[in-house]
C-alpha positions in Angstrom: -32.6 28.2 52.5 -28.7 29.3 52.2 -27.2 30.1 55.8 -25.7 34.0 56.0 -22.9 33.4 58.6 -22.4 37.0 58.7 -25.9 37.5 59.8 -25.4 35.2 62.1 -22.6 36.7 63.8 -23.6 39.6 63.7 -26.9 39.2 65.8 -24.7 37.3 68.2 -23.0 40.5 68.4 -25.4 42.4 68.5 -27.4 39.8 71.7 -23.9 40.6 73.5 -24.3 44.2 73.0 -27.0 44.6 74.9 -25.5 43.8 77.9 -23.1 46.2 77.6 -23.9 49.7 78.5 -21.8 51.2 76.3 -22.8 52.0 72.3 -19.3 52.2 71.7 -18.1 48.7 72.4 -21.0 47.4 70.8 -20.1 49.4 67.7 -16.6 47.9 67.9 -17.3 44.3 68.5 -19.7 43.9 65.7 -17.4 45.6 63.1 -14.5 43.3 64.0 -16.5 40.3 64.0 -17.5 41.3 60.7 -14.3 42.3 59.1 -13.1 39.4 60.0 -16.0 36.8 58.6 -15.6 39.0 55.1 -11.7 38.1 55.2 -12.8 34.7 55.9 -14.9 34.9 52.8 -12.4 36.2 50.6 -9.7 34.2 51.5 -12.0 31.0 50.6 -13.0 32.3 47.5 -9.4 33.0 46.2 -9.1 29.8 47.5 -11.8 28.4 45.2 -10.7 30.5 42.0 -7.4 29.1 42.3 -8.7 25.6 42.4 -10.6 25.9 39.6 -8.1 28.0 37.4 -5.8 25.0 38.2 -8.4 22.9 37.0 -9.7 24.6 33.8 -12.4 24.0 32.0 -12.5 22.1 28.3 -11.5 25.0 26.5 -12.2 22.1 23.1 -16.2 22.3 24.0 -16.5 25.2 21.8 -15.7 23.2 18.7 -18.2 21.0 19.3 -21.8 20.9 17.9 -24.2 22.3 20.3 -26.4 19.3 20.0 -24.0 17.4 22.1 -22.9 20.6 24.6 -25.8 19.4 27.4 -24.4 16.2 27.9 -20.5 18.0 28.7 -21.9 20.8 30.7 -23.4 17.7 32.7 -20.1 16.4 32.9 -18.0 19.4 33.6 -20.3 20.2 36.6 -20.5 17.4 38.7 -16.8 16.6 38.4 -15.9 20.3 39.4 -18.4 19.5 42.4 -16.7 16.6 43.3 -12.9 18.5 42.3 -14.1 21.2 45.5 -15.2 18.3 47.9 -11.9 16.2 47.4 -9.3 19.6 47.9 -11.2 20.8 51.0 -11.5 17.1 52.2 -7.5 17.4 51.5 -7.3 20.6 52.8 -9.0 19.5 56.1 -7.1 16.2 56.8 -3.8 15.9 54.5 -5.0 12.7 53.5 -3.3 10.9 50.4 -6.2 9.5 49.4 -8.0 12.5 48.7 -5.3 14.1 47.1 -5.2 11.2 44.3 -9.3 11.9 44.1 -8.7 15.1 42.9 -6.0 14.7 40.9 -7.7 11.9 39.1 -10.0 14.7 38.3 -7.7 16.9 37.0 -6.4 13.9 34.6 -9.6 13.4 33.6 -10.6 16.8 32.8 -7.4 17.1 30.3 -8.7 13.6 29.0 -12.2 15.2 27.6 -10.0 18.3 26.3 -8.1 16.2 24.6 -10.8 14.0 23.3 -13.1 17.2 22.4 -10.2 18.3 19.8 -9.9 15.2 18.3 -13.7 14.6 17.8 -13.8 17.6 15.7 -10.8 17.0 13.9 -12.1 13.9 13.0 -15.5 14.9 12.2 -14.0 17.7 9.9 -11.7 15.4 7.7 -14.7 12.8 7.4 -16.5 15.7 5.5 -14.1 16.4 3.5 -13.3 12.7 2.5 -16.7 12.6 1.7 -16.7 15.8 -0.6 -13.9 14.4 -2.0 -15.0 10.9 -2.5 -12.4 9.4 -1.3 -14.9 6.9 0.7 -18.0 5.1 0.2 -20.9 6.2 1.8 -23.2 3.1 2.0 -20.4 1.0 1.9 -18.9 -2.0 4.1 -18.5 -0.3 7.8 -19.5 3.0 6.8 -22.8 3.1 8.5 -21.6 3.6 12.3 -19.5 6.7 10.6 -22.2 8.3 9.3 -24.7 7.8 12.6 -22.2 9.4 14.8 -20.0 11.2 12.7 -22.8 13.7 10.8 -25.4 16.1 12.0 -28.7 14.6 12.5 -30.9 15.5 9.6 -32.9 13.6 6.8 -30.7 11.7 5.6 -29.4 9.7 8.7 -31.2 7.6 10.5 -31.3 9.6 14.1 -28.7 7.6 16.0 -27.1 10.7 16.5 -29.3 12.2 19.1 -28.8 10.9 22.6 -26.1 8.8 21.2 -23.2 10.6 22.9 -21.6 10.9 26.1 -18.5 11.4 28.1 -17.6 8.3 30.8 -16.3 8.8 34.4 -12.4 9.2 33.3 -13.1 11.9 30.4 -13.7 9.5 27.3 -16.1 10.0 24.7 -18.7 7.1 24.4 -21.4 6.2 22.1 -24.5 3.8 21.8 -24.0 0.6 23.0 -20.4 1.4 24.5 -18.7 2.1 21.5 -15.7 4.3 22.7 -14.4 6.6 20.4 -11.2 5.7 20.9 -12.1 2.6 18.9 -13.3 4.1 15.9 -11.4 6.9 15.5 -8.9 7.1 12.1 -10.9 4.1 11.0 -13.7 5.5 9.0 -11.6 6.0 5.6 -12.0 2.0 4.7 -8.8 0.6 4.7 -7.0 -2.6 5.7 -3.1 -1.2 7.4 -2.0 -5.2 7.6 -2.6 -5.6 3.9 -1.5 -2.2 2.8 1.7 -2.7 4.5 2.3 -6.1 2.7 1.3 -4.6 -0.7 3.8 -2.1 -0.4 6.4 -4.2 0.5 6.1 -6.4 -1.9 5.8 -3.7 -4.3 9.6 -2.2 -3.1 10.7 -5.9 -2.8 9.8 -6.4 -6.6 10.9 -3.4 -7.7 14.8 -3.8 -6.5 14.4 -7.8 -7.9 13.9 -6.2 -11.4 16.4 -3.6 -11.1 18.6 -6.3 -10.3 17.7 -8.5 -12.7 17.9 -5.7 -15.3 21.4 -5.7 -14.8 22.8 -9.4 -15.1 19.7 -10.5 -17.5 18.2 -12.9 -15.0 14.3 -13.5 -15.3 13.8 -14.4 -11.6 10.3 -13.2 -11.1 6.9 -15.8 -10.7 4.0 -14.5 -10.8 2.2 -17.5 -9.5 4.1 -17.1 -6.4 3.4 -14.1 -6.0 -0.6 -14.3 -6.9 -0.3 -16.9 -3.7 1.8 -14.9 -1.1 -0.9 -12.2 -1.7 -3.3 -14.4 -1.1 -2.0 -15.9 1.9 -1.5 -12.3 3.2 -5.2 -11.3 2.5 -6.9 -14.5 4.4 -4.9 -14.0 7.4 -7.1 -10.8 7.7 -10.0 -12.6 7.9 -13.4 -12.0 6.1 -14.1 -8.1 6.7 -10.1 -7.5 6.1 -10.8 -9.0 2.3 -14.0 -7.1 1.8 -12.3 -3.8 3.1 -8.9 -4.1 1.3 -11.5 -4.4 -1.9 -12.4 -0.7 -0.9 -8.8 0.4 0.1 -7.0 3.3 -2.6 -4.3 0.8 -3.0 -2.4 4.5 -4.7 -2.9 6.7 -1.7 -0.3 8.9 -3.3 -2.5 10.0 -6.4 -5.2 12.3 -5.8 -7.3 10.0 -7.6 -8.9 6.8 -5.6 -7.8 3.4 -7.4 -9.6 0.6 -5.4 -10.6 -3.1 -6.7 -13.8 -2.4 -6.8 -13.6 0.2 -9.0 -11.5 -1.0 -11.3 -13.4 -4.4 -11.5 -16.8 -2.3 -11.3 -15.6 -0.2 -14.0 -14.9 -3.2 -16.6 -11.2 -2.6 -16.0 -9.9 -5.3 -15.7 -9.3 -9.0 -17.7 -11.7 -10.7 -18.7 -11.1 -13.6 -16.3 -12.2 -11.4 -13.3 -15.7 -11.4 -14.5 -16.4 -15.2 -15.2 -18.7 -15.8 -12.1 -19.8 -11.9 -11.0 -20.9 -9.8 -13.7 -19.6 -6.1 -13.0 -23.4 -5.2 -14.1 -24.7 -6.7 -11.5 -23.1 -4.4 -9.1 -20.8 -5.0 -6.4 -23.0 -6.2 -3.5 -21.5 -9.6 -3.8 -18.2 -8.2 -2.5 -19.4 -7.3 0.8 -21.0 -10.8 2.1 -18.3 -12.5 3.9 -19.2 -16.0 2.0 -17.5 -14.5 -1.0 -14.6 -13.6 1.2 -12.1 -16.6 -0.6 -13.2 -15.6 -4.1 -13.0 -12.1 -3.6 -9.1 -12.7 -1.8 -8.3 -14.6 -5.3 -9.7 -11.9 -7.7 -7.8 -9.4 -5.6 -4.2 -11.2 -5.5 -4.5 -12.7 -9.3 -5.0 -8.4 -9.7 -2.2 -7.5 -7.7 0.4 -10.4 -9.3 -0.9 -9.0 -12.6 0.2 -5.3 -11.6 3.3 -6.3 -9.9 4.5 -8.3 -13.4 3.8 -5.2 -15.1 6.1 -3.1 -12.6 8.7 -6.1 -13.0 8.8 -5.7 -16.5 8.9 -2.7 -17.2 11.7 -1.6 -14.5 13.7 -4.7 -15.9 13.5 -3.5 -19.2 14.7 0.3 -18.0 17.5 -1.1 -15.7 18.6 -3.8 -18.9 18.7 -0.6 -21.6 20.3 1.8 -18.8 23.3 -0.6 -17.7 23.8 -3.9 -18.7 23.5 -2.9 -22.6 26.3 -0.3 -22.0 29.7 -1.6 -22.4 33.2 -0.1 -20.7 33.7 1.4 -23.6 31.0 3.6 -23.2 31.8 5.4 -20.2 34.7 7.6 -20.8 37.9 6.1 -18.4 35.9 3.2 -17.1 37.8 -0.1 -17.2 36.6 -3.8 -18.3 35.0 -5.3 -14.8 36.3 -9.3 -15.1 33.6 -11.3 -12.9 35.9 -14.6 -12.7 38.5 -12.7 -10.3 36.0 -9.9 -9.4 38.6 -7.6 -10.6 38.6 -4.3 -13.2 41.3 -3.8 -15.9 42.4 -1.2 -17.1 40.5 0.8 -19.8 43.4 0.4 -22.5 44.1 -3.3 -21.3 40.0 -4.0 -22.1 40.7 -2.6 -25.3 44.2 -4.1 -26.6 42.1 -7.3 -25.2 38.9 -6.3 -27.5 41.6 -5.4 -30.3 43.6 -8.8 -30.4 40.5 -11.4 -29.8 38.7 -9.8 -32.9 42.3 -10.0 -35.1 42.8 -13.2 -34.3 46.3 -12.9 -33.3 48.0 -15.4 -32.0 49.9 -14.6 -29.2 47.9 -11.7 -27.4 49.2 -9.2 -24.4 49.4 -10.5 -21.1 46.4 -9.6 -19.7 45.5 -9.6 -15.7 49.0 -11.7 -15.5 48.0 -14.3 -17.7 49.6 -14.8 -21.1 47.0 -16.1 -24.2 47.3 -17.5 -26.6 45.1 -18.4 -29.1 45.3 -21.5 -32.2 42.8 -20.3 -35.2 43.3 -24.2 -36.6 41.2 -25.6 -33.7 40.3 -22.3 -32.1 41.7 -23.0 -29.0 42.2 -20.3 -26.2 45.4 -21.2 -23.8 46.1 -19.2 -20.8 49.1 -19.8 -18.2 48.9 -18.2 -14.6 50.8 -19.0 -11.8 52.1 -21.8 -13.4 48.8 -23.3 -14.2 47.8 -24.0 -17.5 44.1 -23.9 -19.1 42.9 -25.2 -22.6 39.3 -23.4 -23.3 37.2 -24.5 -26.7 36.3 -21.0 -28.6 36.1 -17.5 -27.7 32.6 -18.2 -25.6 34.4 -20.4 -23.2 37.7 -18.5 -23.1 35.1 -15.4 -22.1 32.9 -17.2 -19.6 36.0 -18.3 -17.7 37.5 -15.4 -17.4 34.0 -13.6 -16.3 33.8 -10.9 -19.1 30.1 -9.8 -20.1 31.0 -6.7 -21.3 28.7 -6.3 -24.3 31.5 -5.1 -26.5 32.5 -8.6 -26.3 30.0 -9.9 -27.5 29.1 -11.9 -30.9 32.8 -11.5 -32.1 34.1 -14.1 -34.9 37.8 -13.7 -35.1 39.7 -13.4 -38.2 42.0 -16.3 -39.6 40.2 -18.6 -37.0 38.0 -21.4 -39.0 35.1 -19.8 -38.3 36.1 -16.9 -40.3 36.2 -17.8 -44.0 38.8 -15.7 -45.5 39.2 -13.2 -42.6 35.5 -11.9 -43.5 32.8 -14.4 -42.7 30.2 -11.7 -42.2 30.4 -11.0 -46.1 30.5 -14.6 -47.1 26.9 -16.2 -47.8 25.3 -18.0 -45.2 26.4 -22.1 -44.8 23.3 -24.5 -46.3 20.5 -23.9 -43.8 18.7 -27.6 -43.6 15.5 -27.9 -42.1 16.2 -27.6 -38.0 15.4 -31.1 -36.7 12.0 -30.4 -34.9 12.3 -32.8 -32.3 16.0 -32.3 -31.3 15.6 -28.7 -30.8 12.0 -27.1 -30.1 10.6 -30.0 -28.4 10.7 -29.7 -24.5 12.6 -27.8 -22.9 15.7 -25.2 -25.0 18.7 -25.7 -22.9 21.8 -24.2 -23.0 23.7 -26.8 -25.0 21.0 -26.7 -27.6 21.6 -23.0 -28.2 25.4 -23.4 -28.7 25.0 -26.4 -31.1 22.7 -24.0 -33.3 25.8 -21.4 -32.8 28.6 -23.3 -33.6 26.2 -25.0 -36.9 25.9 -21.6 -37.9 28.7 -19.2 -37.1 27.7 -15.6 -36.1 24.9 -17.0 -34.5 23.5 -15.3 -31.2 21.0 -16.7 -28.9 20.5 -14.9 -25.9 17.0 -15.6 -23.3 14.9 -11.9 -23.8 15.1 -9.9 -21.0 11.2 -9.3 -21.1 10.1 -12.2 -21.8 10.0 -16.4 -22.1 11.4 -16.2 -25.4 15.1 -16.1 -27.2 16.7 -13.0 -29.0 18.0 -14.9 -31.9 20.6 -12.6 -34.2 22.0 -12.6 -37.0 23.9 -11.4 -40.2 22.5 -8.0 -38.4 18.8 -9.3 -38.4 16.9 -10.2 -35.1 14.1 -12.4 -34.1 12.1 -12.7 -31.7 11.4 -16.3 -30.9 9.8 -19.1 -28.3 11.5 -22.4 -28.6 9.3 -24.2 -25.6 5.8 -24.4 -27.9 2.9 -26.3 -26.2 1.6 -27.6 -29.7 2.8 -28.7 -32.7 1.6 -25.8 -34.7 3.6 -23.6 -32.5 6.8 -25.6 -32.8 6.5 -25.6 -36.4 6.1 -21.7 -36.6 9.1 -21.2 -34.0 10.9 -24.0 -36.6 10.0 -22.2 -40.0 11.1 -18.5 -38.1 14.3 -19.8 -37.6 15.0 -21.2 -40.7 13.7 -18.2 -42.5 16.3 -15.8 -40.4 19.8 -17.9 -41.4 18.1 -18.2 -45.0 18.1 -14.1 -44.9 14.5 -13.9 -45.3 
């Protein structure tokens, strides 16, 4: 039974009274005693309001599902008890100790606010990931999500109910300990380490084939690449491979593109499907024994897009830049890689001019003077005093640094490669068969490619930018062919494509 202090004073009051004689002071003490227990009263529970104002109350409960309310009204109640005990305990005695007690309440109050709000949020953008089917329901680690994170009804199994709680410092627990903290942001499959890597490599790639797209390099290997990746995926371990298989590696597109989509879908080569068949289904990627296989099939995928990317940004960066010459650009001059310097746009020219004449003694050009001798087309220069003797127009060129394509494939007159000053009208020189062995067997090096050139004048062999094989031009005709053949058939087809381009055919 509650104890009513004011009736209590009162028939104290009332026990004195009678004592006294006179109605009047009776009437006078007991109406003081009161008014003052009433202020007593009110000044405690202002007091009480403004402890619990300063407390609050997780305002977040109300966007939570009713079916786990009980278990924070539970909460909320006895730490507000024990909130009260520790400020009047505080109140009473000044003692630090108490002070932190209810402050660690306070703390732990914002805690379960804080939690509350992202529980829903997270709850909410699982249902829509679902709607959206951006993850697989049924699928590796999804289970746990789908317990905890959806209402109870048919189609879960009940782990829901009784499942959730809130711990002593304000954090929201499930079955078996699970904190949510754990699991939260986790539920849309993915693997962050191997995401990360992918997309580096990806940018890495990327700026290698821009690069390369420029000076005509061909630097990229896919077999090192297939095993970086690989390397990367193991170091997650068995349950990183098996959820990278179910990661949108294209989080960007609002269409999912995972591994085991594509591979379930018959996307890929047919090399991916020598051991699994995609009809089979994809079970086999989630039991951690195919971990290793899985982590191959993955990187062979990714080396096989990241070629494509290569290529295909090589080929943009190659038609964009290094095919354009000076002269294309309107008041650009001729960049000079030997002494990493740029002439002028009408000494690139006069230089252009004078090489394809033939003259003889040409304009000084970046302080040297040339020369050149069509007899034994020689190419002299004098700098500083120092003289250089360079054997043709390819040499004089690759000294100097010039790429410029402008420069290129130029035969100038009244040099003996010429043929009365017009060799390109002059029939092409007896084309004997190419000596099999001495120039498609092992591997084409750069001396065998200027023999062919200087055997056949206005020859041009240059490595493709897309590919293993050789641009091979001319007379105005191109071909497309691979000197390194693995079998005799092949060198003899590369053979008979050569000799039909310098016969005209």
């Amino acid at each position: 039974m509650a104890i009513n202090k004011n009736l209590i004073q009162g028939q104290k009051i009332m026990l004195d009274a009678a004592r006294d004689t006179s109605v009047a002071s009776f009437s006078a003490g007991f109406k003081q005693a009161m008014d003052a227990s009433l202020k007593m009263e009110k000044e405690e529970n202002e007091k009480l309001d403004r402890w619990m104002s300063k407390l609050g109350t997780p305002s977040n409960i109300r966007k939570i599902d009713p079916e786990h309310r009980a278990q924070i009204d539970e909460w909320v109640t006895t730490k507000q008890k024990d909130y009260i005990e520790a400020r009047e305990k505080y109140d009473e005695d000044k003692n630090p100790e108490n002070r932190r007690a209810y402050e660690k309440i306070e703390q732990q109050f914002l805690n379960l606010n804080e939690q509350l709000d992202e529980y829903a949020l997270e709850r909410k953008n699982y249902a829509s990931a679902a709607d959206g089917q951006k993850l697989k329901l049924g699928g590796l680690g999804s289970d746990w999500y789908v317990n905890n994170y959806v209402s109870d009804d048919a189609n879960t199994t009940g782990a829901v109910e009784g499942s959730f709680s809130v711990n002593d410092d304000g954090k929201i627990m499930f079955a078996d300990d699970v904190s949510f903290d754990s699991k939260k942001g986790k539920w849309n499959v993915q693997n962050d380490k191997a995401m990360g890597y992918i997309q580096q490599r990806l940018s890495t790639t990327s700026q290698l084939a821009l690069e390369d797209g420029k000076t005509g390099n061909n630097r990229y290997i896919k077999s090192n690449s297939a095993r970086d990746y690989k390397k990367q995926f193991d170091s997650t371990g068995p349950e990183g491979v098996m959820v990278l298989a179910q990661t949108d590696i294209t989080p960007d597109d609002k269409d999912t593109n995972t591994f085991m989509q594509n591979w379930a879908n018959g996307n890929l080569d047919e090399s991916f499907y020598t051991e699994f068949n995609s009809v089979d289904g994809t079970a086999w990627m989630e039991k951690p024994e195919n971990a290793d296989k899985l982590s191959k099939m993955m990187s062979d995928y990714l080396a096989n897009t990241e070629e494509e990317l290569y290529n295909i940004l090589r080929k943009d960066a190659f038609n964009k830049e290094d095919n354009k010459s000076f002269l294309d650009t309107p008041g650009k001059g001729l960049f000079v890689g030997g002494t990493n310097q740029t002439a002028t746009r009408s000494s690139g020219e006069t230089l252009l001019k004078e090489l394809k004449e033939g003259k003889g003694k040409l304009t000084n050009f970046l302080g040297r003077s040339i020369t050149f001798d069509p007899i034994n087309d020689v190419y002299t220069t004098v700098y500083e005093g120092v003289t250089n003797n360079y054997q043709g127009l390819e040499d004089f060129l690759g000294a100097l640094g010039i790429t410029d394509p402008a420069f290129r494939n130029i035969v100038p007159k009244k040099s003996k490669n010429d043929n009365n000053n017009d060799n390109q009208d002059d029939p092409p020189p007896p084309t004997p068969d190419i000596d099999f062995y001495d120039v498609f067997k092992g591997k084409f090096t750069e001396d065998r490619a200027l023999a062919l050139e200087k055997q056949y004048p206005g020859l041009k062999i240059t490595l493709s930018p897309f590919s293993d094989k050789h641009i091979v031009t001319y007379k105005g005709k191109e071909k497309e062919i691979e000197f390194r053949r693995f079998r005799d058939s092949g060198n003899k087809e590369s053979q008979k494509l050569l000799n039909d381009l310098l016969k005209g055919i």
